[in-house]
C-alpha positions in Angstrom: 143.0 223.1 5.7 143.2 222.5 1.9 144.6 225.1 -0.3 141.1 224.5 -2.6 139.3 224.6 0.4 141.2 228.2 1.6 140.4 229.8 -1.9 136.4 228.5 -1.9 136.2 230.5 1.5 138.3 233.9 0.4 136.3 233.2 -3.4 132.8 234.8 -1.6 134.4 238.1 -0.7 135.6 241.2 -2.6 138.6 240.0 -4.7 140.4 243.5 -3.7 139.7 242.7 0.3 142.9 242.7 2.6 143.6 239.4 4.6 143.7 240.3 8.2 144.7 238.4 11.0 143.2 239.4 14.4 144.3 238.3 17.5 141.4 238.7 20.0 143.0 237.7 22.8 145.7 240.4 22.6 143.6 243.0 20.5 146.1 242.9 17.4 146.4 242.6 14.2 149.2 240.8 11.6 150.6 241.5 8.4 150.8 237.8 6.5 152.7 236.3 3.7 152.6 233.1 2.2 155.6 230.9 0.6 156.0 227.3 -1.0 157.5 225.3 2.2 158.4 222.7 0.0 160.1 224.7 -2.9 162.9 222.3 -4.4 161.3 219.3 -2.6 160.4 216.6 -4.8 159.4 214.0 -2.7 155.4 212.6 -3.0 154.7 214.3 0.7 151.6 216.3 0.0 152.9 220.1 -0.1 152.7 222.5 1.9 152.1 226.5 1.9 153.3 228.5 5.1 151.4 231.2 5.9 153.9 234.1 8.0 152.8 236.6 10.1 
């Protein structure tokens, strides 16, 4: 998934709403983070975001 395409989804709620992430299977939730994965690179790879939870 696309950064742009990320932001158009999250855009149609509440800008104030808390990102969740629910794992169904085990019935829990996760506290996330993101960070630049490529900080310092400067090849021409497409960057990247990591999303931490």
């Amino acid at each position: 998934m696309r950064i742009k395409d990320l932001i158009e989804q999250l855009s149609m709620y509440e800008e104030n709403s808390e990102v969740i992430i629910y794992d169904d299977d085990n019935d829990r939730e996760y506290e996330i983070a993101a960070i630049d994965a490529d900080e310092g690179d400067e090849s021409d790879n497409d960057p990247q975001i990591m999303i931490i939870f």
